[in-house]
Backbone bond lengths (Angstrom), bond angles and torsions (degrees), N, CA, C in turn:
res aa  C-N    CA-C-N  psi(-1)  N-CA   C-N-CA  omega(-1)  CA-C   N-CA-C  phi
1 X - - - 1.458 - - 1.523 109.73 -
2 X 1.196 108.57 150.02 1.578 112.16 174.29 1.558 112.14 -140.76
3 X 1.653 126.13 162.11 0.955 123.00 -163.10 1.489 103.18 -123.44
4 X 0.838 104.51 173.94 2.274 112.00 -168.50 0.894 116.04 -107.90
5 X 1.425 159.79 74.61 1.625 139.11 170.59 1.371 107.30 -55.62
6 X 1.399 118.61 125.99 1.643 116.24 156.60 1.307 119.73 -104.16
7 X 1.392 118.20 125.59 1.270 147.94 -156.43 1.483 120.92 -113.69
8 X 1.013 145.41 137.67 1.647 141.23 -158.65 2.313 77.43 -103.63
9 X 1.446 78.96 146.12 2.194 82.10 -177.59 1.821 90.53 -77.59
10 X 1.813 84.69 131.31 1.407 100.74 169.11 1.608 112.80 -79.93
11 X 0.878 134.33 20.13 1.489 150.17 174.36 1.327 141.77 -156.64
12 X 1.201 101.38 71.95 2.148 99.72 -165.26 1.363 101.18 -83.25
13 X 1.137 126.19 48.69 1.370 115.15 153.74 1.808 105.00 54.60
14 X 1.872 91.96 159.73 1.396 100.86 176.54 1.299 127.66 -66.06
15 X 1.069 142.49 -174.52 1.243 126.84 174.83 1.910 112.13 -95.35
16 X 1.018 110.83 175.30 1.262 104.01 -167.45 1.627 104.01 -96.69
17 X 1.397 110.11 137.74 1.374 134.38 -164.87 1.306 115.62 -129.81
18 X 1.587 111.92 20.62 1.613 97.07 153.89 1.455 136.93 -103.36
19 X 0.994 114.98 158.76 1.927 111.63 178.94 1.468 104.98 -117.16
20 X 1.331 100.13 169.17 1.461 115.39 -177.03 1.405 118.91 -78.97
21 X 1.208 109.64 8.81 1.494 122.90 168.52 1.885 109.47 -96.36
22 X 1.376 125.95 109.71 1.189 102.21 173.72 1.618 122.29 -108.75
23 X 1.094 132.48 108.94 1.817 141.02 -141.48 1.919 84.09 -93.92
24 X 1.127 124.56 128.68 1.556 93.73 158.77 1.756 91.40 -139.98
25 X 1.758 118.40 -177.22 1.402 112.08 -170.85 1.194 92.18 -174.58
26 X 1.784 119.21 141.14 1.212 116.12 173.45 1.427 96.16 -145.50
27 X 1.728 103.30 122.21 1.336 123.53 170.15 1.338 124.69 -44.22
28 X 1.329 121.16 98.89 1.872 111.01 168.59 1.283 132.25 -90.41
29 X 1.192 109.72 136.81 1.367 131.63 -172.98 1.392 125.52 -110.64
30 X 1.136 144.72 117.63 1.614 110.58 9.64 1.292 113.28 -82.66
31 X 1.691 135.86 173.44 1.039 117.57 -169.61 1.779 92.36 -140.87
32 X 1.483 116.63 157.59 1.717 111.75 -143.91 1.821 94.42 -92.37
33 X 1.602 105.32 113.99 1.587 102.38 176.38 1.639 137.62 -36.92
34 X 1.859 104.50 -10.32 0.917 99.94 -150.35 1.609 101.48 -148.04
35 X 1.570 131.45 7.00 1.153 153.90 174.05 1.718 106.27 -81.28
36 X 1.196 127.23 -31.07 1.352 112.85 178.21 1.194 105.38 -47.74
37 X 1.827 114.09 -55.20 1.683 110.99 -152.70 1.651 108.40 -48.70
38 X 1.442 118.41 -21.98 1.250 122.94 -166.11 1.780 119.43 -113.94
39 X 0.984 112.30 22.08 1.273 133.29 -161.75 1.560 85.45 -82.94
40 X 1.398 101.72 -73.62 1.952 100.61 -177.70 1.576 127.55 -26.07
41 X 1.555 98.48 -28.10 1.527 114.36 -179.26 1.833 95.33 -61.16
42 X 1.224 92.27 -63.12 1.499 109.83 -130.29 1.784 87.72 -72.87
43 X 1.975 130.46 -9.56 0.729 84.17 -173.38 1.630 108.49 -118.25
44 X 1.340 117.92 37.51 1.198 155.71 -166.30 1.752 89.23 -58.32
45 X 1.468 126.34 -55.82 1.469 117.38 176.81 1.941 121.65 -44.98
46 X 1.653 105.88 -50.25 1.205 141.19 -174.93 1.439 98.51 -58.84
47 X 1.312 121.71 -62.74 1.494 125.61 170.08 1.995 127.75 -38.29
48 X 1.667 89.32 -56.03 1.634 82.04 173.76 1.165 104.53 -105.23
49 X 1.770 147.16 53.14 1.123 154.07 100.43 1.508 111.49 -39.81
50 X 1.376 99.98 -77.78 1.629 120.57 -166.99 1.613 89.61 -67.86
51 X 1.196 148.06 32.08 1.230 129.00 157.92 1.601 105.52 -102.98
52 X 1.423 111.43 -34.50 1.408 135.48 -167.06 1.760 84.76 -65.76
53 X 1.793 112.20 -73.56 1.556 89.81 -157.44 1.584 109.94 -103.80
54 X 1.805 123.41 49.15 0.852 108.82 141.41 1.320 118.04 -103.56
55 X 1.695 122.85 3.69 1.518 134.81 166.39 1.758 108.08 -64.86
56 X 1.845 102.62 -34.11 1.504 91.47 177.45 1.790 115.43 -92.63
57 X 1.690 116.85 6.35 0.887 144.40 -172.04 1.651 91.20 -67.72
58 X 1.802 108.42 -68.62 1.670 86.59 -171.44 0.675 111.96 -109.80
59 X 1.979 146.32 31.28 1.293 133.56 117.54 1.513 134.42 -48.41
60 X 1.211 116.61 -15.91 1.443 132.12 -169.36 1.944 100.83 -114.11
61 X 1.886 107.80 -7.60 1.198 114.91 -179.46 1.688 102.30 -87.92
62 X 1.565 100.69 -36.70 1.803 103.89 178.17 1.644 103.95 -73.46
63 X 1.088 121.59 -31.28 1.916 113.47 178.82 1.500 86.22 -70.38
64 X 1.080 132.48 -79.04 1.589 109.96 -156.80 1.408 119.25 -58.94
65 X 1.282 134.29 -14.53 1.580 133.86 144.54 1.266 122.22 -22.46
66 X 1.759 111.52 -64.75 1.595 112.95 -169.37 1.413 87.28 -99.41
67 X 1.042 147.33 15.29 1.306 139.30 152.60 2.000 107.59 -74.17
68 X 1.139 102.55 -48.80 1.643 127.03 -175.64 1.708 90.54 -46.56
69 X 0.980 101.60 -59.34 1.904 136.71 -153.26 1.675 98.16 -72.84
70 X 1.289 112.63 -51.23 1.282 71.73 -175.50 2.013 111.06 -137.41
71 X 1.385 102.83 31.00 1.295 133.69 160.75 1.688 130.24 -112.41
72 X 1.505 91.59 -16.45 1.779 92.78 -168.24 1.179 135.77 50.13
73 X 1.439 87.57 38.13 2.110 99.05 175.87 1.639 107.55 -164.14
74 X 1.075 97.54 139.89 1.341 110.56 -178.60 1.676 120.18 -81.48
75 X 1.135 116.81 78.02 1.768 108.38 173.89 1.346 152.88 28.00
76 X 1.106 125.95 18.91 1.652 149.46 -154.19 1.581 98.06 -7.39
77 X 1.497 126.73 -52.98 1.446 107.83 172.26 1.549 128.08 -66.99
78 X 1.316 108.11 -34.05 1.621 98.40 174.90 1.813 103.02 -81.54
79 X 1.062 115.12 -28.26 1.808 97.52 -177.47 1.850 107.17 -61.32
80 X 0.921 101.01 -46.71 1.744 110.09 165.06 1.504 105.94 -31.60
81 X 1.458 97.30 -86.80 1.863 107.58 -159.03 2.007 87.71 -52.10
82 X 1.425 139.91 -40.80 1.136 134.16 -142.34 1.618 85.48 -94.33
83 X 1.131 134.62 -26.99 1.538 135.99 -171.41 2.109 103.23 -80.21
84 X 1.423 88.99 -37.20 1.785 103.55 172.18 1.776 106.03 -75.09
85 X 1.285 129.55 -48.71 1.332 105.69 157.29 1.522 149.96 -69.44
86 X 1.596 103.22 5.18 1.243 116.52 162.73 1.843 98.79 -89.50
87 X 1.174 120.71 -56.90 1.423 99.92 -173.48 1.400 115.25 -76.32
88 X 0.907 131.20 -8.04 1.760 126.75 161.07 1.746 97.60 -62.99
89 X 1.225 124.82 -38.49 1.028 119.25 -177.65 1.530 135.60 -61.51
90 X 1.466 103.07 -44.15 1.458 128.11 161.50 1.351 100.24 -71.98
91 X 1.070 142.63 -56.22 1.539 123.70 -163.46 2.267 99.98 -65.65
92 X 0.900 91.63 -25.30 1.965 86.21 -176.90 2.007 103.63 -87.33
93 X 1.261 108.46 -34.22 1.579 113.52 154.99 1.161 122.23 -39.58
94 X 1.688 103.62 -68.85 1.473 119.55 178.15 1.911 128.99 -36.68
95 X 1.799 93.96 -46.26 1.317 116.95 -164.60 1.667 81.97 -84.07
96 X 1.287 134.66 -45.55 1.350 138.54 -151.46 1.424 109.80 -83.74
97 X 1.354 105.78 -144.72 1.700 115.58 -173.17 1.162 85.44 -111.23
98 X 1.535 141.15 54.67 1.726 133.53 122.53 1.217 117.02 -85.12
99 X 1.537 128.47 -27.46 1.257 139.40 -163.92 2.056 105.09 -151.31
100 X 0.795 107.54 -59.40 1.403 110.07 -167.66 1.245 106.83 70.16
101 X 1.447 124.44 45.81 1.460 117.10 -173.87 1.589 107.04 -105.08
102 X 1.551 131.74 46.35 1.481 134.95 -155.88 1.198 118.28 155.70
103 X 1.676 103.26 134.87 1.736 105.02 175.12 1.660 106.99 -98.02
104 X 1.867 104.32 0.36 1.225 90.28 -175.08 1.641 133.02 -104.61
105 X 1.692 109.12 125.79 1.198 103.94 -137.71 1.685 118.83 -65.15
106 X 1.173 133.19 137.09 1.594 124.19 -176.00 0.959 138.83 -49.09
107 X 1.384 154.71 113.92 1.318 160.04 -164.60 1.296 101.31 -53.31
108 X 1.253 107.92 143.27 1.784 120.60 174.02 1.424 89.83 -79.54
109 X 1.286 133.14 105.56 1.671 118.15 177.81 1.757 101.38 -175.23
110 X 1.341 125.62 112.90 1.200 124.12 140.58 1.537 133.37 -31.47
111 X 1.200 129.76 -42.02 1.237 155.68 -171.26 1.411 102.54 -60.98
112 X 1.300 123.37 158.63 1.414 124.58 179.87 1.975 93.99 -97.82
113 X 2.025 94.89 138.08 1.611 93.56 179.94 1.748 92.06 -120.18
114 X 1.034 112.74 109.82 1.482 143.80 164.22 1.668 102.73 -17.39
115 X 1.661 105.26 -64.72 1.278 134.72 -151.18 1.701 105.43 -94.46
116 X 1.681 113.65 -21.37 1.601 90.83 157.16 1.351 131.18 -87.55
117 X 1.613 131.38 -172.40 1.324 136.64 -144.35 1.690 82.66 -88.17
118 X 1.386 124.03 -29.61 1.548 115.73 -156.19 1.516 108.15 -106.46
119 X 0.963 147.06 101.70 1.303 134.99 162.39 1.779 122.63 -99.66
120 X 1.708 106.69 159.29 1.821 103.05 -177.09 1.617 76.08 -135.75
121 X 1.371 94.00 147.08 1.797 111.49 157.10 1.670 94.21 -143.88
122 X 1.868 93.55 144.98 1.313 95.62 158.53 1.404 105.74 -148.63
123 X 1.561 98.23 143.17 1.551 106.02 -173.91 1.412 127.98 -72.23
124 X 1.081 135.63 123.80 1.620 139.43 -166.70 1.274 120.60 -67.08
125 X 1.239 130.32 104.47 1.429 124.26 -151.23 1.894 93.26 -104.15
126 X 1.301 88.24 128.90 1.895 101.74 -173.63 1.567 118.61 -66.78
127 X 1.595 109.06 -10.46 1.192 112.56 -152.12 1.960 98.08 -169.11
128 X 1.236 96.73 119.68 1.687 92.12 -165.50 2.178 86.07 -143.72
129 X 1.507 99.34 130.58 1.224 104.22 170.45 0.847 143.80 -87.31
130 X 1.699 136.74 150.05 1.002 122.54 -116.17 1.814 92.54 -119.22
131 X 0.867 114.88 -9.67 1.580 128.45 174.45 1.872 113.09 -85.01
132 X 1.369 91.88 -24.58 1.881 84.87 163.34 1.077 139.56 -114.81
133 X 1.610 104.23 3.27 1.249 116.11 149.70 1.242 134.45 -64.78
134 X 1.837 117.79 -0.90 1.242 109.13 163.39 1.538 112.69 -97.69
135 X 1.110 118.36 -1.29 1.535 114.12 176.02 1.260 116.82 -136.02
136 X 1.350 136.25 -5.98 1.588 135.08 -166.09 2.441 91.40 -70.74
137 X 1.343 107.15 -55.92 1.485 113.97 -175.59 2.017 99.43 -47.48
138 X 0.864 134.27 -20.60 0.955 128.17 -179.49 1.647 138.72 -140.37
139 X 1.420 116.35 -41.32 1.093 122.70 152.93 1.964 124.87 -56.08
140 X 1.472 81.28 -75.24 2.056 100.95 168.88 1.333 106.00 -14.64
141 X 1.501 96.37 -72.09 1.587 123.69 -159.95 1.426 123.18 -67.85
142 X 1.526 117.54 5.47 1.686 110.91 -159.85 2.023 97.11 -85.35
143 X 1.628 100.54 -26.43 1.837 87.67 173.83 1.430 122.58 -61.83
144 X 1.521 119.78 -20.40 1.174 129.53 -172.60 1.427 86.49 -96.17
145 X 1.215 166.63 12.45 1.439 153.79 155.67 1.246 102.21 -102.94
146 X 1.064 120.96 -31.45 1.513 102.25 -178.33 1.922 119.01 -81.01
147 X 1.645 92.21 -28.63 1.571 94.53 163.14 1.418 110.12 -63.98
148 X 1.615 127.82 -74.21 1.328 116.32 177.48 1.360 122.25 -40.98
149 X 1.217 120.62 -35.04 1.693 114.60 175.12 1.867 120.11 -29.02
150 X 1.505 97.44 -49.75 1.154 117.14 155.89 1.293 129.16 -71.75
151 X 1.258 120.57 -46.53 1.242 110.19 -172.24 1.698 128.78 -90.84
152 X 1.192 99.27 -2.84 1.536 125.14 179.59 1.458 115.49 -113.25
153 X 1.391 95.42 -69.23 1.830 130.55 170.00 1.673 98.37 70.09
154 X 1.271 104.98 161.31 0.984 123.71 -174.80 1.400 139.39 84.77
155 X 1.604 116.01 14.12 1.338 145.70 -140.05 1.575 121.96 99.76
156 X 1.339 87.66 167.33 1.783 98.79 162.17 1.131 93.33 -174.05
157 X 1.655 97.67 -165.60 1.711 108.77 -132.70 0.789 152.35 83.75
158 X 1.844 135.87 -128.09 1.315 111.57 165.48 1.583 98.37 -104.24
159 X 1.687 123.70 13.61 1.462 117.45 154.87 1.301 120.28 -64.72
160 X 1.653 124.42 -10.72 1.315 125.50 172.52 1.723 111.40 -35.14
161 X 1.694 101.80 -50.46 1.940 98.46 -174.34 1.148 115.86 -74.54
162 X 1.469 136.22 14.68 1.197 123.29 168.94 1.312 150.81 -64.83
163 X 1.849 91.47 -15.25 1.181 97.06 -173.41 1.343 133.27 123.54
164 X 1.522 112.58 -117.24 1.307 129.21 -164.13 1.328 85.53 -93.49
165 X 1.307 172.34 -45.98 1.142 153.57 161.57 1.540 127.16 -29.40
166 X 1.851 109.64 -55.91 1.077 115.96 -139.71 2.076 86.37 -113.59
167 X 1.429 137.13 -22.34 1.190 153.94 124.29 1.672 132.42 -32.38
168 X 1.406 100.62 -13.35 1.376 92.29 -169.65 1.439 103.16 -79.61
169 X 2.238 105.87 168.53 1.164 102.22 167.51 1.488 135.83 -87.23
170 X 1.046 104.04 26.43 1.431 101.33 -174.72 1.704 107.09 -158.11
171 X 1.733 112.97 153.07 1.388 108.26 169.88 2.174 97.45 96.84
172 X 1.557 107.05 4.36 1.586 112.76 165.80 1.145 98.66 -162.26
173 X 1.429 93.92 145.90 1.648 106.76 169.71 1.609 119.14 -66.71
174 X 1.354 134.08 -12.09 1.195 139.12 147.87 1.500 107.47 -41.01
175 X 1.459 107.72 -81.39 1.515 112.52 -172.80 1.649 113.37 -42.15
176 X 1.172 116.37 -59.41 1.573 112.69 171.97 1.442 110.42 -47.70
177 X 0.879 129.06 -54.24 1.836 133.95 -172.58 1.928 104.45 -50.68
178 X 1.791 90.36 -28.09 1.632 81.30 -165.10 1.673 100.55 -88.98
179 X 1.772 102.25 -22.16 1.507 103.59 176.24 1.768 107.46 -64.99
180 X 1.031 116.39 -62.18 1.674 106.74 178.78 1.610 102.18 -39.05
181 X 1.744 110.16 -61.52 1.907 88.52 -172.10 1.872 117.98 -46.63
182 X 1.345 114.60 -17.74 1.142 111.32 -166.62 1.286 116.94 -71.27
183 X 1.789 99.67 -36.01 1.454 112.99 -164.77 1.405 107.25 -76.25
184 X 1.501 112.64 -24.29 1.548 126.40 -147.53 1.660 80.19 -82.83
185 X 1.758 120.55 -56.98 1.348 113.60 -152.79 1.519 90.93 -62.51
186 X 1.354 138.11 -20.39 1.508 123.33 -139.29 1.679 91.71 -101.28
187 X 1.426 132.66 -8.97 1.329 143.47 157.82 1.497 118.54 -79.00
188 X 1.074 123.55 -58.40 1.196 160.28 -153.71 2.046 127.07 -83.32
189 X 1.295 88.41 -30.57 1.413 102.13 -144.60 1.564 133.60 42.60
190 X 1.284 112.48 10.19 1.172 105.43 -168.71 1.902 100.49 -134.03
191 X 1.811 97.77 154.02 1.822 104.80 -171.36 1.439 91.57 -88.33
192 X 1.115 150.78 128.84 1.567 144.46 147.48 1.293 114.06 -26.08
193 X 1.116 119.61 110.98 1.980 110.12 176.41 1.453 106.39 -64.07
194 X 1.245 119.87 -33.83 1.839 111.98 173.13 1.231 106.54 -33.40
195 X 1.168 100.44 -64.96 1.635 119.89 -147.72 1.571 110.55 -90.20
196 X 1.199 130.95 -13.88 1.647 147.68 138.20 1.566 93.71 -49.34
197 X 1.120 125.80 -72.97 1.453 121.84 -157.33 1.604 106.21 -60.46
198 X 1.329 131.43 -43.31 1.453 131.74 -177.92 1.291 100.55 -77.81
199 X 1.444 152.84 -46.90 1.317 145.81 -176.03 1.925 107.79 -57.41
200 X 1.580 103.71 -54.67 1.376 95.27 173.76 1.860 126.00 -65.63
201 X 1.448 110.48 -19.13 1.420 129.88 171.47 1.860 103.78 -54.99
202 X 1.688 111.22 -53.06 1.066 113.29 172.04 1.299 123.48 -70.28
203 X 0.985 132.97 -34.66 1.630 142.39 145.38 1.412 108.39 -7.58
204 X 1.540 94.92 -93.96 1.494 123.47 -175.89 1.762 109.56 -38.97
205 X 1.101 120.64 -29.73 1.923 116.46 -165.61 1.866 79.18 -88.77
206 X 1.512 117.16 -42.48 1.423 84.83 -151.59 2.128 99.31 -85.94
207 X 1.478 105.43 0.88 1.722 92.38 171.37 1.749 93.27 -77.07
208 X 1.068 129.48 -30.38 1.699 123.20 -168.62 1.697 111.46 -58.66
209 X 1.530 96.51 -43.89 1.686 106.20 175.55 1.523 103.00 -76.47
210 X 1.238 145.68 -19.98 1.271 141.41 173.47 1.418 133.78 -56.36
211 X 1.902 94.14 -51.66 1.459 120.71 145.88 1.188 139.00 -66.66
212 X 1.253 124.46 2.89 1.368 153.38 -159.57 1.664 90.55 -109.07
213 X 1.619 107.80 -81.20 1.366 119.67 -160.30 1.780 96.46 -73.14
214 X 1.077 118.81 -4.14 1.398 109.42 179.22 1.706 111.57 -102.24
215 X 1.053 104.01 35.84 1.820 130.09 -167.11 1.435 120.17 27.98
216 X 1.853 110.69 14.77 1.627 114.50 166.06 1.418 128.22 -49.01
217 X 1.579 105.18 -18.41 1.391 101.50 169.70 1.411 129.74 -155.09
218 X 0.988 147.91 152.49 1.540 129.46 -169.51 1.551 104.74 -108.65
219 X 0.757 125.04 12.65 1.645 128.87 -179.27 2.046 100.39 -91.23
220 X 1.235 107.41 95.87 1.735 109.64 163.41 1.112 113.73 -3.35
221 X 1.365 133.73 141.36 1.173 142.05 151.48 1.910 112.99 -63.99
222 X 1.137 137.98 123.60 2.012 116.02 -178.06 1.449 84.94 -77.26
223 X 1.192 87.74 172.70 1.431 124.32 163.73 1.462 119.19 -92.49
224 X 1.142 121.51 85.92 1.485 115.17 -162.03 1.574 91.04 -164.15
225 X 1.374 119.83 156.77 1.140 134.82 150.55 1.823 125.14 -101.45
226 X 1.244 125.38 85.52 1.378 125.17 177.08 1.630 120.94 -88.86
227 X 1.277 84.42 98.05 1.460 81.51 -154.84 1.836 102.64 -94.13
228 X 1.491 147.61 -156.87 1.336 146.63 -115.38 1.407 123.84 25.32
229 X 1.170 121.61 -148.30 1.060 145.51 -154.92 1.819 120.42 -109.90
230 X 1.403 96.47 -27.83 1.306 118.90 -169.89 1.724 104.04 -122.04
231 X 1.625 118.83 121.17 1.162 121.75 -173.79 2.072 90.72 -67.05
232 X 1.555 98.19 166.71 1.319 117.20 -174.07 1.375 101.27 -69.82
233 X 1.270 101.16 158.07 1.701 91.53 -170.63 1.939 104.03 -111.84
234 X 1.428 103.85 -164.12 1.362 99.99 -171.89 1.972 113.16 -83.89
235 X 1.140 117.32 -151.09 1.144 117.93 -157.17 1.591 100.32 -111.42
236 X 1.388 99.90 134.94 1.139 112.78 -162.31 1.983 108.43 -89.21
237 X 1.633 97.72 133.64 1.371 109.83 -143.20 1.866 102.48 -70.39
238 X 0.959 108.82 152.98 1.389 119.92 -175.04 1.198 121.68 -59.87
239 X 1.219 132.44 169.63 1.793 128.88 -175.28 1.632 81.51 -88.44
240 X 1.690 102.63 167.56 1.004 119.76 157.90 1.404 139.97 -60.77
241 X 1.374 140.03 94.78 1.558 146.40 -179.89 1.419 99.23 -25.93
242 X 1.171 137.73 -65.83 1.190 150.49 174.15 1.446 137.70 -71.77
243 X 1.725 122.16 108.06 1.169 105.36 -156.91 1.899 84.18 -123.26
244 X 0.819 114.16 137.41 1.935 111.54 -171.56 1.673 99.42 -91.97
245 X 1.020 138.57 166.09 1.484 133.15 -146.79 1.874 94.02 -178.08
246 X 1.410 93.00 99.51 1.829 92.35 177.20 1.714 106.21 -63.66
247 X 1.318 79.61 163.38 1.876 100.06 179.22 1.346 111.80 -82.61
248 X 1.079 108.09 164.09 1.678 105.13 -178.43 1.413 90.98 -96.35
249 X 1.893 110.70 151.08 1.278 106.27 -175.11 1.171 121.02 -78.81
250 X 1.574 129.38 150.63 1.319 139.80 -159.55 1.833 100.10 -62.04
251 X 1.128 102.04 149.05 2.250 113.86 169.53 1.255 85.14 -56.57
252 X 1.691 97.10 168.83 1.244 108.01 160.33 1.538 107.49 -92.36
């Protein structure tokens, strides 16, 4: 026979730190010393694509507004196509001067690609309210613009995919961070994983405020920088309540 102590868990784990935005990124290696300088060329197609459907980005952003407003749900076909122009966006970032994390060039594709270095998911929220959709895109959101102002610069939101604003090298501490990785790989051959991991960290907060201000979700953006490759994961599971404790053996 044995007896039970019950015990409250001396360790409940962290709290849980994921959002409905999922950012993910995987560094490639080796990466070509000398392809950045020409990257701008090459992504000149990608550019006046993504001009076309981030124009239908916030026309199709005001229908799901009074859709938000006065249905309480966001559109399953436009949150799609509008969730596919955020990750078309990050994957041409990724390859580009948002990240430089890849020589491999981005698929013309809305669609989520499994198999490149950059991926976006965002979770479909069944039920979105209808009282913060008039202020979360703009009011809510001005602490998270004024951090990205800096840390992105050049906008934010869902102006993040634009581009040449929100990509450039200069005028954010992003852009500089990506100019040192540039210079470093073009000496070096190699990206610093430090400094990969904090550039994509900054990435990731400002696609969360993007989806945020683009009323996909009503859940806050934190204030945090999570930076690698891999969003933070969930909460790590508790010790056991129950620890069983043998008996001492019986006298004779």
């Amino acid at each position: 026979m044995s007896e039970t102590i019950r015990s409250e868990p001396r360790n409940p784990g962290p709290p849980d730190r994921s959002y409905p935005v999922r950012v993910r990124a995987v560094l490639d290696t080796p990466l070509s010393r000398g392809l950045w300088l020409v990257k701008w060329l090459l992504l000149v197609p990608h550019v006046l694509v993504l001009i076309v459907l981030w124009a239908a980005f916030w026309v199709l952003g005001v229908v799901a507004f009074f859709a938000i407003l006065f249905t309480a749900r966001y559109p399953r076909k436009i949150f799609d196509f509008n969730v596919g122009v955020l990750r078309w966006s990050w994957r041409v970032a990724y390859y580009g001067y948002g990240v430089l994390g890849t020589d491999r060039y981005p698929p013309f594709s809305l669609r989520e690609e499994p198999d490149y270095p950059a991926t976006l998911s965002v979770e479909y929220p069944e039920r979105l309210s209808r009282g913060l959709v008039l202020v979360k895109w703009w009011l809510l959101a001005i602490p998270h613009y004024l951090v990205l102002a800096i840390l992105i610069g050049g906008g934010t939101g869902a102006a993040w995919g634009l581009g040449d604003r929100s990509w450039a090298w200069g005028g954010s501490l992003v852009g500089l961070l990506v100019l040192i990785a540039a210079i470093t790989l073009t000496f070096t051959g190699r990206y610093p994983r430090p400094l990969f991991d904090f550039i994509v960290g900054i990435q990731r907060w400002g696609l969360r405020v993007a989806v945020y201000t683009a009323l996909m979700t009503d859940r806050y953006p934190p204030f945090r920088l999570d930076g690698g490759g891999e969003e933070p994961g969930g909460p790590t599971p508790a010790e056991p309540t129950e620890t069983p404790v043998p008996a001492s053996p019986a006298g004779p």
